[in-house]
N, C-alpha and C positions, 0 to 999 in steps of 0.2 A: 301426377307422377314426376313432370318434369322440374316443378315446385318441390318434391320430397327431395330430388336427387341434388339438387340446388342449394338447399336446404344443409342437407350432408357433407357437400362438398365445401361450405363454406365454414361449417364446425371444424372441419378437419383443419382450414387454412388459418383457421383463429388461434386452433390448439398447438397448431405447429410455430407459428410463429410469436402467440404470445408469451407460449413457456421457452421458447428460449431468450425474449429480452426481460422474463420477470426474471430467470434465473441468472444472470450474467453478474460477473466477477471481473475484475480488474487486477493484477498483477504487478510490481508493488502496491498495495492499496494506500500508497503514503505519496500524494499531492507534491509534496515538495522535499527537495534532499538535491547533495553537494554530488559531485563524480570530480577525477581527474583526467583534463584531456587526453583523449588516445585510449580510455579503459572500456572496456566492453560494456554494456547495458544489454540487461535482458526483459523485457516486457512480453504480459502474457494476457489474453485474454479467455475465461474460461464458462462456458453453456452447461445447463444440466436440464433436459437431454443434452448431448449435443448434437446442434444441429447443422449439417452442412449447406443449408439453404440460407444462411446468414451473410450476409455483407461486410467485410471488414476495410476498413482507407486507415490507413495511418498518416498522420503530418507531421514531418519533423522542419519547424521553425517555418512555418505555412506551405512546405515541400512533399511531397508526394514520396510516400517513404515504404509502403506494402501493402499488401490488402490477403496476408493470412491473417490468423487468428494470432501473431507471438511475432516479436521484431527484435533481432539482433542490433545494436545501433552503438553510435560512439560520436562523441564532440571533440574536434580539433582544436577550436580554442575556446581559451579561456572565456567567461561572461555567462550573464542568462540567456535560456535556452528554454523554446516551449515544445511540447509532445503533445500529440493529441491522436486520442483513436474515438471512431465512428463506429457503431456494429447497428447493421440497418436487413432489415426483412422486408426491404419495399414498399410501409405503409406505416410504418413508426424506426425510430433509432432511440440509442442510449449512446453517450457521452463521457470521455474521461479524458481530462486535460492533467499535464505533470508540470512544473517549473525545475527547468534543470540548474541548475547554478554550478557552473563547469571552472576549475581552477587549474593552473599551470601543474603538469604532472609533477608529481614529489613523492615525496615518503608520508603513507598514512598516518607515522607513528605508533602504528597499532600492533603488533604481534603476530608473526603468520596462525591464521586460524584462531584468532581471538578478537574477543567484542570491546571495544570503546565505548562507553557510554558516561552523560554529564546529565546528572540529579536533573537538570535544568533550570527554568530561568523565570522568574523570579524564586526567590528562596530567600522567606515563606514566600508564599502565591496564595491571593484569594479568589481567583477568578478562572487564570490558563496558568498552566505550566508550560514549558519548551521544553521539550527531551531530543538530545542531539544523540546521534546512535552512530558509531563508525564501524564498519566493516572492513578490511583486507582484501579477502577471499569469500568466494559465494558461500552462502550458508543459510541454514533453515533455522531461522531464528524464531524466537518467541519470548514475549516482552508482558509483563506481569505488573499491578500494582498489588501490594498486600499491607496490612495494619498492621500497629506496634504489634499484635499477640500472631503476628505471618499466617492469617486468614486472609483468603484471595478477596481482592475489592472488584479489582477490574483486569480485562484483557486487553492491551492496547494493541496488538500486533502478532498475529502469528505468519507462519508463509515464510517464502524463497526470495534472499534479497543478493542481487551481485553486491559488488565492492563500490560504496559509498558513502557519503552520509544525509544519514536521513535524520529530518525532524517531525517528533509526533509531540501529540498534546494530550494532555488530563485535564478535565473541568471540574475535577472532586467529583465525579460521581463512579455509580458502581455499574454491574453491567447491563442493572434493569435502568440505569437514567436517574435514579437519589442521588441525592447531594447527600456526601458522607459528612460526619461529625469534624471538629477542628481537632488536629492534633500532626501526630507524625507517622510519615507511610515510606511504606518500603518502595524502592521500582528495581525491581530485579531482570535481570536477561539474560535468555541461554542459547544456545544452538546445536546444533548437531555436532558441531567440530571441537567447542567450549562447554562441554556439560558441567562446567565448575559455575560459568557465566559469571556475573557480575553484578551487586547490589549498591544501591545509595540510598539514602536517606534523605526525605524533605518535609518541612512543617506546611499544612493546612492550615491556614486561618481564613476563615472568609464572614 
């Protein structure tokens, strides 16, 4: 009996804590991007269930920064700057490291409530593109590739980003992982604030 109860008890401890680190989300899910000193940063991390038996440490620049699930934060000065959050259930963790690249506060040049965005780099590209994406103002963006006839390829980006810039990547593929054909693709971006968003154009050759 004391083997069944045992038994049970420890199904439960597997189910609770291993659904909540298979399911866990990160907040921008974009590794690396620009901020200006002094502007807000919002970081979130998000469980499904959620569980409040999770562990959270944040480190801002190997510093001890919270330990909820979401971190209000901001960089003084200018330079690289690393983030890193921990979510631990006592017998495994999951990991997310950011590169902040923080510059002298200025003007985004960007438009209040409107998106920046640059085809990116190389153009053509055969292998990675760069897409540099500016923000203002928070906003719930969502970032697309489509073909010349504007059928969806891939989704690089959806979600909640403060005011900064971010860069993402395209490898030519679509959203099962093919390698699309050579030719010219759209990258378009919207948001909740800019429902007109913003389109460029770049050549595949690979």
């Amino acid at each position: 009996m004391k083997a069944i109860i045992a038994a049970i008890l420890l199904f439960f401890t597997v189910a609770i804590f291993g659904q909540g680190l298979q399911s866990i989300s990160f907040s921008p899910d974009i590794p690396v991007f620009s901020a200006d000193a002094g502007r807000p940063l919002y970081f979130k991390v998000e469980t499904s269930p959620d569980d409040s038996l999770l562990h959270y440490q944040w480190m801002k620049d190997g510093k001890a920064a919270g330990s909820s699930n979401d971190l209000y934060c901001s960089y003084e000065y200018p330079g690289e700057h690393r983030l890193e959050c921990v979510v631990s259930d006592g017998e495994s963790s999951s990991e997310k490291r950011w590169l902040v690249s923080v510059r002298p506060c200025g003007d985004f040049g960007v438009k209040p409530g409107r998106i920046s965005l640059r085809y990116g780099d190389p153009n053509p590209f055969s292998q990675e593109n760069i897409i540099e994406l500016q923000l203002d103002s928070p906003q719930h963006v969502e970032i697309n590739v489509l073909d010349q006839q504007q059928q969806h390829v891939r989704q690089l980006f959806v979600g909640y980003l403060t005011p900064a810039t971010y860069h993402l990547f395209w490898h030519g593929t679509d959203d099962r992982g093919t390698l699309k054909e050579n030719g010219i693709y759209h990258l378009t971006a919207k948001s909740d604030q800019d429902t007109t968003g913003v389109t460029e154009k770049f050549l595949y050759m690979r």
